[in-house]
N, C-alpha and C positions, 0 to 999 in steps of 0.2 A: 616849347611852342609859344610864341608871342601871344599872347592874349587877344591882339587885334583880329586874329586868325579864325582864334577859336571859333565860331559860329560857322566858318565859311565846311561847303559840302564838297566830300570827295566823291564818295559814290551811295548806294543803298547798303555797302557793305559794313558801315561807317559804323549802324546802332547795333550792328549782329555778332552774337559771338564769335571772336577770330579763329580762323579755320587756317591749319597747315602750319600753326607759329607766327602767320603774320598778321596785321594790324584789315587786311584785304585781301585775306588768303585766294578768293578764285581771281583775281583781278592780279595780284602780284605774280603768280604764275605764268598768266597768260602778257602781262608786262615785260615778261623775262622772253617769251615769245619774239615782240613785235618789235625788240631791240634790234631784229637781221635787219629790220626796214631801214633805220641812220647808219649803223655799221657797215652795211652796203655800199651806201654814197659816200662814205667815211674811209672806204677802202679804196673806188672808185678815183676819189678827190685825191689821198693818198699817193696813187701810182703816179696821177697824173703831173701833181707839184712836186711831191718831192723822188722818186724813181726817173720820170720823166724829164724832170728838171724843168720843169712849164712852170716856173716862180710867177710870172705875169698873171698865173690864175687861181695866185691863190686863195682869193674872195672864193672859192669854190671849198676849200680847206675850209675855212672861216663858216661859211655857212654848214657845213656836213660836221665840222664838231660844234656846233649851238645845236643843231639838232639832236647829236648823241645827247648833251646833256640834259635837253628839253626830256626825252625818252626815260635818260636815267633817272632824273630826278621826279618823272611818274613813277617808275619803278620803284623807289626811295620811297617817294608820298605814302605808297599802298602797301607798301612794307611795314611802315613805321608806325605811319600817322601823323609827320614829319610835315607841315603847311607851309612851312617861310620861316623867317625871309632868307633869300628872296622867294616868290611866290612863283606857280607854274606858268601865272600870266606874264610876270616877267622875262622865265624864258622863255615865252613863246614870242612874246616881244621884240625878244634878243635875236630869234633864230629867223624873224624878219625883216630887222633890221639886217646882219648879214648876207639874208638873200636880196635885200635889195644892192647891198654893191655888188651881186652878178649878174644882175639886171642893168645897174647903174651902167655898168662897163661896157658889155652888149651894146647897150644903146648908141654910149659914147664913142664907142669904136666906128659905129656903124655909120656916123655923119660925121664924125672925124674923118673918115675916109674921102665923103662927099667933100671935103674942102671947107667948109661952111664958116665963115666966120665968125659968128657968135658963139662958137664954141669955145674961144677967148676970154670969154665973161664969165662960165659956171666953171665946176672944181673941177680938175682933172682926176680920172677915178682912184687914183691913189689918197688923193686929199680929200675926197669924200670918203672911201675905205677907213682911213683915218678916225675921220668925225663920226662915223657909225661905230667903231669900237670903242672911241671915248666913250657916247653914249650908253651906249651896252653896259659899259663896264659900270657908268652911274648908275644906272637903276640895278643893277646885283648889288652895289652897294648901300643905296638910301635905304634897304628894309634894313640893315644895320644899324643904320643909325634912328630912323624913324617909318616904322611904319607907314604910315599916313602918308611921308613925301613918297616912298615906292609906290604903293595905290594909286595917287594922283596923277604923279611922274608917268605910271605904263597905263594906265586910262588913258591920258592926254596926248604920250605915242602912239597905240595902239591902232587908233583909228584913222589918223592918215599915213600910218606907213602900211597896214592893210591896204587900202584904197591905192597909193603907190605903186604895189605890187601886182595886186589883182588888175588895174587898168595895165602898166607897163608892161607885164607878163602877158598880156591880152594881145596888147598895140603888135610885140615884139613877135607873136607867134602868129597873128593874122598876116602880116607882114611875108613871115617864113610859107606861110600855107599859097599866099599868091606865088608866088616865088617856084614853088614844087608843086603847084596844080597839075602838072602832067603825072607828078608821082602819087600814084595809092600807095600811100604811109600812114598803116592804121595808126601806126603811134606816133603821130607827127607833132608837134609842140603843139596846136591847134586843138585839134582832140584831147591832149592833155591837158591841155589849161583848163577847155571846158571840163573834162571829169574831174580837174581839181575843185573848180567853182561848186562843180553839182554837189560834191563830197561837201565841202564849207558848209554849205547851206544845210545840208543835214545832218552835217554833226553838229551846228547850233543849235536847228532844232530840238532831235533826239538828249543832249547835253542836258536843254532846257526842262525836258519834259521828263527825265530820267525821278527826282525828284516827288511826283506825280504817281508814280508807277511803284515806289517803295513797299508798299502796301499790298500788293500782288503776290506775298507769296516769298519768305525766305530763297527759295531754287532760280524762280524766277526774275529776280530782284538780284542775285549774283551775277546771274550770267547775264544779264540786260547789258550791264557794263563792262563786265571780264572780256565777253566775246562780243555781243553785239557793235556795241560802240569801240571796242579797240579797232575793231577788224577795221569799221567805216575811218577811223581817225590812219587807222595804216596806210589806209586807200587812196585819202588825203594828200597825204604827208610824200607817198610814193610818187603820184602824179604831180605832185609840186616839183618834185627834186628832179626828178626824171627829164620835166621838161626845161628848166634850168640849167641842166646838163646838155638837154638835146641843143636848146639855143647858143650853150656856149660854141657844140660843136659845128654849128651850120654856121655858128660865125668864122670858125677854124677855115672849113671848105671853101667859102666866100674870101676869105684874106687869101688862101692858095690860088685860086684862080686867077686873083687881080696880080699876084708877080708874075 
């Protein structure tokens, strides 16, 4: 483990003797759990690009394996004890950069269609695709070579490709919800976006305050995180991908129509 690491916090499991052989015994069990949640959309993505033969989507491949490995490599962390580089903000980094090219494309498709001509002047989603896995792929690698630049590097990303995503994801599903106001679709991209937002906010929360709460009691203090917080980070993670998926496919129905 890189030295620069060492101080940073994984769970309350951290100072307790290891239970089960691992490093986060209630945590790495229940880790092994919530891997159905990427391998889902991983299978999903799967059928779709390479079974399917829908090569055109496969930002959606791209995003469902950044996710598996964002998973595994919690899986890994609470296993081992295992910090970086690269670090899990990293991949978490990674697995939003990804989902923005199926965001990106969505979009682009969507006034491409309108004719629009400025859409002449930004990347075509291939060459954004592109520039997002460049990306991706520097920040796995700057914790190899320097700590410090990966830190800085997915700080410096983090925060406006969150915002990216959270507004474009927002934009793209309000969009979809006027569109199908005649349909009651409990799970329409709308409602998911919202229960992704709501989950965000309180697994920052909860994350933050996790820390806080070590103190409460060995039993207490495993499962805050094993269960508590995986569950809410699953919930997350689910309604993100879900509605990601759902918007690629109303873009699908939308393109059939108009032949």
């Amino acid at each position: 483990t890189m030295s620069s690491y060492d101080t940073q916090f994984v769970s309350c499991e951290d100072s307790m003797p290891p239970k089960l052989g691992f490093f986060n015994g209630f945590c790495t069990v229940t880790s092994i759990m919530i891997m159905l949640v990427p391998m889902h959309f991983l299978q999903r993505a799967t059928k779709i690009v390479l079974f399917d033969g829908r090569t055109d989507r496969i930002e959606l491949l791209f995003m469902t394996i950044s996710m598996t490995a964002l998973f595994f490599f919690n899986l890994f962390e609470h296993a081992t004890g295992y910090i970086g580089p690269p670090c899990i903000d990293t991949f978490g980094c990674v697995t939003n950069l990804m989902l923005s090219t199926v965001l990106y494309k969505v979009w682009y498709n969507k006034f491409n269609r309108r004719g629009i001509i400025q859409m002449k002047r930004i990347p075509v989603p291939r060459n954004f695709t592109i520039g997002m896995i460049s990306l991706s792929f520097s920040l796995i690698v700057d914790g190899f070579v320097k700590v410090k630049f990966e830190q800085i590097a997915t700080k410096s990303i983090s925060g406006p490709i969150g915002a990216y995503v959270v507004l474009t994801m927002g934009k793209l599903s309000w969009n979809c919800s006027k569109k199908e106001a005649s349909e009651s679709a409990y799970w329409s991209p709308l409602n998911l976006w919202k229960s992704a937002c709501i989950f965000a906010v309180l697994v920052s929360i909860f994350v933050e305050l996790e820390r806080s709460l070590c103190h409460l009691g060995s039993e207490f203090s495993r499962l805050y995180h094993s269960i508590f917080l995986h569950i809410i980070i699953s919930i997350m993670f689910w309604s993100i991908s879900e509605c990601a998926f759902r918007l690629v496919e109303i873009e699908e129905e939308v393109k059939m129509k108009d032949l």
